[in-house]
Structures are given as C-alpha cells and as structure tokens.
C-alpha positions as CSV (number, residue, x, y, z in Angstrom):
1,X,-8.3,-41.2,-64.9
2,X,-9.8,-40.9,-61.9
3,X,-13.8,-42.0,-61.9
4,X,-16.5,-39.5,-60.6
5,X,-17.1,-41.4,-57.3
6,X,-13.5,-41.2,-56.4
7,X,-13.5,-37.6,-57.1
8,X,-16.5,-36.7,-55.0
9,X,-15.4,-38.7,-51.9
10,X,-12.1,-36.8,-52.0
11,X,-13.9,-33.3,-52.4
12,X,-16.1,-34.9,-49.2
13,X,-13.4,-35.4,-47.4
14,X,-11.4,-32.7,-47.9
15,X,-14.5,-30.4,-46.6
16,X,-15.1,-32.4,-43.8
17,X,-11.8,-32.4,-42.6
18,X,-12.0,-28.2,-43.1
19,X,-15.5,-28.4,-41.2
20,X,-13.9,-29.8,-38.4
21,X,-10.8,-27.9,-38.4
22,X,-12.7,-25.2,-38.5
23,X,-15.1,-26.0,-35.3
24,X,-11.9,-26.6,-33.3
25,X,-10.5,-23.3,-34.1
26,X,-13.8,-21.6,-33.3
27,X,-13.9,-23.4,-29.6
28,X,-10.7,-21.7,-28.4
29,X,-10.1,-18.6,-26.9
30,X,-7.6,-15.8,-28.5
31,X,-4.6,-17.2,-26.5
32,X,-4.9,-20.6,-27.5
33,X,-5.9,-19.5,-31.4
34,X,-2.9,-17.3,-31.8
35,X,-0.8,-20.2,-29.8
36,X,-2.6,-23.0,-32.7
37,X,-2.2,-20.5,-35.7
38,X,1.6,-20.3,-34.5
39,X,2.5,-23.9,-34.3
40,X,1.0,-24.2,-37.5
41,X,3.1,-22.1,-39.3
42,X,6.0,-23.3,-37.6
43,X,4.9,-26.8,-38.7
44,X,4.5,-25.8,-42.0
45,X,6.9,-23.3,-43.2
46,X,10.0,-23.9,-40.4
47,X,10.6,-27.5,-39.7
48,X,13.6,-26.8,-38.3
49,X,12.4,-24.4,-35.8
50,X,11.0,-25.8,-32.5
51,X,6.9,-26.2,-32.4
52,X,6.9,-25.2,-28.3
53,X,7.1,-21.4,-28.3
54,X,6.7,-20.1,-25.2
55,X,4.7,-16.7,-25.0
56,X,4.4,-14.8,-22.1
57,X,0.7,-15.1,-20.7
58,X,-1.1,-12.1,-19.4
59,X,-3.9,-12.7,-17.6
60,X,-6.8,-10.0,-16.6
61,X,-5.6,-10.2,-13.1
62,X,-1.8,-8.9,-14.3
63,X,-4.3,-6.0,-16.0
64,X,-5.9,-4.8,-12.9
65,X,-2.6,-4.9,-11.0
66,X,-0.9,-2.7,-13.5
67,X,-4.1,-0.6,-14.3
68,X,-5.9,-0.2,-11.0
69,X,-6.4,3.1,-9.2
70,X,-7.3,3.8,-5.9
71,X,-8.9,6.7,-6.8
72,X,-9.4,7.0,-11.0
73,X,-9.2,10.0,-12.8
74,X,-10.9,11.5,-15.4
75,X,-7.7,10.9,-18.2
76,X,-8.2,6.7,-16.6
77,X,-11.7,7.1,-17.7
78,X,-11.4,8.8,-20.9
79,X,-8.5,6.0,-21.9
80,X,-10.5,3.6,-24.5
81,X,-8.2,0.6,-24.2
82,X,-9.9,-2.5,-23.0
83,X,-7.2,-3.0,-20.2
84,X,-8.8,0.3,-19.1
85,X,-12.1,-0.7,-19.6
86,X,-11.7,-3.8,-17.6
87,X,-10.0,-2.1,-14.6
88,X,-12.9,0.6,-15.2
89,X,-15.4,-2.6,-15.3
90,X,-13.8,-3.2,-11.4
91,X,-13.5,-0.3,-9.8
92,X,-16.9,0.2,-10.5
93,X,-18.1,-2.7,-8.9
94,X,-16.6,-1.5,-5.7
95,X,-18.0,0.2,-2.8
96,X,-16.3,3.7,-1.9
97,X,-18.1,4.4,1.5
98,X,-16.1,2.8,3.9
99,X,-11.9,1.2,3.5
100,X,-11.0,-2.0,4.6
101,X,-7.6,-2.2,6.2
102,X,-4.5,-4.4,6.4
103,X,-3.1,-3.5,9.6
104,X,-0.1,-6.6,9.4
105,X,2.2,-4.3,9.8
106,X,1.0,-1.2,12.0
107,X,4.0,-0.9,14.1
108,X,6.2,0.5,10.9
109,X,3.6,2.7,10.0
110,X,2.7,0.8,7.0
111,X,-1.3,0.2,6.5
112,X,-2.6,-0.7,3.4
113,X,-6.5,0.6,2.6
114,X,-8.3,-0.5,-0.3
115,X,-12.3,0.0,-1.3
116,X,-15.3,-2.9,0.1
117,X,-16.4,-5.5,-2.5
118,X,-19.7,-6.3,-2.2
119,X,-19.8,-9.5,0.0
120,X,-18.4,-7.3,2.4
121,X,-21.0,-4.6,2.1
122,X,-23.6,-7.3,2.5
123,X,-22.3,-8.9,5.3
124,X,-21.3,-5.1,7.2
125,X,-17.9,-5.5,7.0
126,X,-16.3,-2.7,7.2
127,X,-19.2,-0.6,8.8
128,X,-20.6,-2.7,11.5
129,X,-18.0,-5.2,11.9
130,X,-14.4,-3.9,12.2
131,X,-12.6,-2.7,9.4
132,X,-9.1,-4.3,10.2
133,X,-9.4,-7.4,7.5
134,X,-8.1,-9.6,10.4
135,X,-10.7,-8.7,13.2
136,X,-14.0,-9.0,13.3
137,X,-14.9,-7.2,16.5
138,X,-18.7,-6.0,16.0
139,X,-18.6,-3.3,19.6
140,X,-17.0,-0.5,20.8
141,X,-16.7,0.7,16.9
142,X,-15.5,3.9,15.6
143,X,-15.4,6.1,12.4
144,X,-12.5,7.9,11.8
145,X,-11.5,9.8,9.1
146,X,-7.6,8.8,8.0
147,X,-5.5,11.0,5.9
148,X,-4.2,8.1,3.4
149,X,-1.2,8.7,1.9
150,X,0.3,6.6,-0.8
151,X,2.6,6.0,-3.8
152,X,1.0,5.1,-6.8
153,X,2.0,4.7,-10.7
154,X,4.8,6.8,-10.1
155,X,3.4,9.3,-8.1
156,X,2.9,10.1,-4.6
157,X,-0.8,10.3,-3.5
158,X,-3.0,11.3,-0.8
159,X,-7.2,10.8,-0.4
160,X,-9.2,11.5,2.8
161,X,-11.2,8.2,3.7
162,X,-13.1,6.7,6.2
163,X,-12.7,3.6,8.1
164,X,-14.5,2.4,11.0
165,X,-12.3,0.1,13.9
166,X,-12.6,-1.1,17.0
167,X,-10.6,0.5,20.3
168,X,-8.2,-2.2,19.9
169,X,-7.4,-1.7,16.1
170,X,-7.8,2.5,16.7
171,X,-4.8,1.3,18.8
172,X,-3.1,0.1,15.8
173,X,-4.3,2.9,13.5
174,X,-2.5,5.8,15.6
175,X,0.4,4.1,16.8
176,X,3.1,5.4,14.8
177,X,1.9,8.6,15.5
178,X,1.6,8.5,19.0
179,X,4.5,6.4,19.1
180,X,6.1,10.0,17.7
181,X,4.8,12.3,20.0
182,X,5.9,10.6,23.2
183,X,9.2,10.4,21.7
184,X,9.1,13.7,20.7
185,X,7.8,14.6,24.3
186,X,10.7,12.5,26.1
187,X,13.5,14.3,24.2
188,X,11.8,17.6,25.3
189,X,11.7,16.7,29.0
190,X,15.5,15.2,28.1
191,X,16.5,18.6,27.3
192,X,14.7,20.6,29.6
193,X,16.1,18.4,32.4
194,X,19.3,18.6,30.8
195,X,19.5,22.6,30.7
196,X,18.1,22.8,34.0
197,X,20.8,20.7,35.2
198,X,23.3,23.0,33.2
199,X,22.0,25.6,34.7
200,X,22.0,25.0,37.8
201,X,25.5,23.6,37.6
202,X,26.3,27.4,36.6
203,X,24.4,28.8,39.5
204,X,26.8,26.7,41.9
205,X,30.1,28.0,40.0
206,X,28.9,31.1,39.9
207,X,27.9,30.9,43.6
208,X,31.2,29.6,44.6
209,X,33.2,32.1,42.5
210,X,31.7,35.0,44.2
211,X,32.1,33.2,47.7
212,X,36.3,32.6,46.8
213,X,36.1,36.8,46.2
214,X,34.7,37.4,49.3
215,X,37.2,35.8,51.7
216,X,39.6,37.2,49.0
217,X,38.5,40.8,50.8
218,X,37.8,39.9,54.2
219,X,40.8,41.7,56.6
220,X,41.7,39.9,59.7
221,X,40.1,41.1,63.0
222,X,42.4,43.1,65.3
223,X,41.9,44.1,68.8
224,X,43.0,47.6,69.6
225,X,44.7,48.5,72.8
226,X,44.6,52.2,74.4
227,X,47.5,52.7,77.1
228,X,46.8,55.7,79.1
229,X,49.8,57.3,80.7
C-alpha cells in the first residue's frame, strides 16, 4: 500500500506537470493551438497515422487580398465576419484624396491606382510629389481627374479619381489614348487620300472617254472647189 508521502508527491506532480502544460498552451496563438491540439490526438488515439499534418496557413495578408475593395460598399460594411472587419480595419486607415499610380506598364494601357497610406500623406506623396510610385518629380505638377476603370471580385468597375503627375508621367497617363487618336486620325487621312486618289482616277477616265467620243464625231476637212464655165 502506497504511504501518504508517496501519494501526495504523485498528486504534486501530476498538477505540476498540468500547470505547465497548461502555460504552454496559453502562450500560442490559434494556429499553433489547433496545430498542438492536433498532433496530440494523433499521438494519442492514431499511432499509425503520421504526427506532420500539413494545414494550409492563411495569413491576414491572403484576407485583404481576397477581401479588399477599392471602393467598399455598404453590403462589405454591413458583413460581420472578422475577414471583413479586418479588411474594413484597412481600408479605413487609408487616405481617399489623392491615387498613387503604377505606371510599369503605361504603353498597354494598363495602370494600376490604389488609395495613399499614411507615410505617403505625411511625406506629400501623391499631392506635392508626383503620384507615379516610381518618380518623385516635385515641379511642373498636375491634378487630373482619371476615369478608373477596373475589374473587380467578378465585376467590372469604374470610380472617378484624382491623381496629380508630373508633365512627363501626364505623358504616360494619356498615352494609349492619344496613341488612339492619331491612329484613328492617320487612317482618316489614309482614306481621304485614298478616295481622292479614286476619284480623281475617275475624273481622268471619264475625261478620256469623252475625249475618244469626240474624235469619234469629228468629219474630215474638205476644201470645196467652184468651176465657173
């Protein structure tokens, strides 16, 4: 039969070793818990069964890619999901004034525009430095006002916004469209050149169709002689 002592330094233990299993399970976060929790039971109830479970890992930034808005509704706000709440939590901490732009690749038409953090508001990016996130040109600035078009969660968007440039980035900003019109322009003069040359190709068949008819009709000169007896 066990004595008292023995039995009392085996309750001790046992709690201590609870004590501390339980201040390591309190010092991790939820990922690593459930992770813990997991290998546990696997340890415990399925031996046979490998201990390294992989689970996929989503972190807050994979939230606000999937969750972000440019431009957030009222049905985003109303959505009480803490994915929401933490994309809510970062749109609000951003500045809707101004765009900053990724002009990398202007020449296809393609420019990204997202809102000013707040470094950038403190240090006038954006509004008195160039909004192009690659220049940082701070005269000859502009505010413009772009027509932003853009596909979103599905849907195809548009939002008016400003952004402020320098002449060389305004450049940038209105190439494709410029790009347009003077090809639009060239293939109008093309054609107009074109049907002027048509048509004056006409004029000279016409011209020499109705010179042909003429000498068609023409009679040969004859002299007349009068004898007089």
């Amino acid at each position: 039969m066990a004595s008292l002592g023995s039995l009392k330094s085996a309750i001790f233990d046992r709690e201590e070793r609870k004590q501390q299993y339980q201040a390591h399970v309190r010092g991790l976060n939820a990922y690593d818990r459930h992770k813990k929790f997991l290998n546990d039971y696997v340890s415990f109830y399925g031996k046979e069964t490998s201990t390294d479970v992989k689970l996929p890992v989503k972190t807050d930034h994979d939230t606000l890619r999937e969750g972000y808005r440019f431009i957030r509704s009222e049905e985003d706000d109303m959505n009480p999901s803490w994915e929401q709440r933490l994309v809510k939590r970062y749109y609000d901490k951003l500045f809707k004034e101004y765009c900053i732009a990724d002009m990398s690749q202007y020449k296809s038409g393609k420019i990204g525009l997202r809102w000013r953090t707040e470094k950038e508001v403190i240090s006038g990016k954006g509004q008195f430095i160039c909004g192009n996130k690659h220049c940082n040109e701070k005269d000859d600035l502009a505010s413009y006002e772009v027509n932003f078009s853009y596909f979103e969660a599905g849907e195809h968007k548009q939002a008016l916004v400003k952004l402020v440039t320098c002449k060389r980035c305004a450049e940038k900003l209105h190439y494709k469209k410029r790009k347009e019109e003077l090809e639009r322009k060239q293939k109008k003069e093309y054609k107009r050149k074109r049907d002027q040359s048509k048509d004056e190709d006409d004029t000279d068949e016409e011209s020499e169709r109705s010179n042909v008819k003429r000498k068609g009709l023409e009679f040969p000169s004859m002299v007349l002689h009068h004898s007089f007896s």
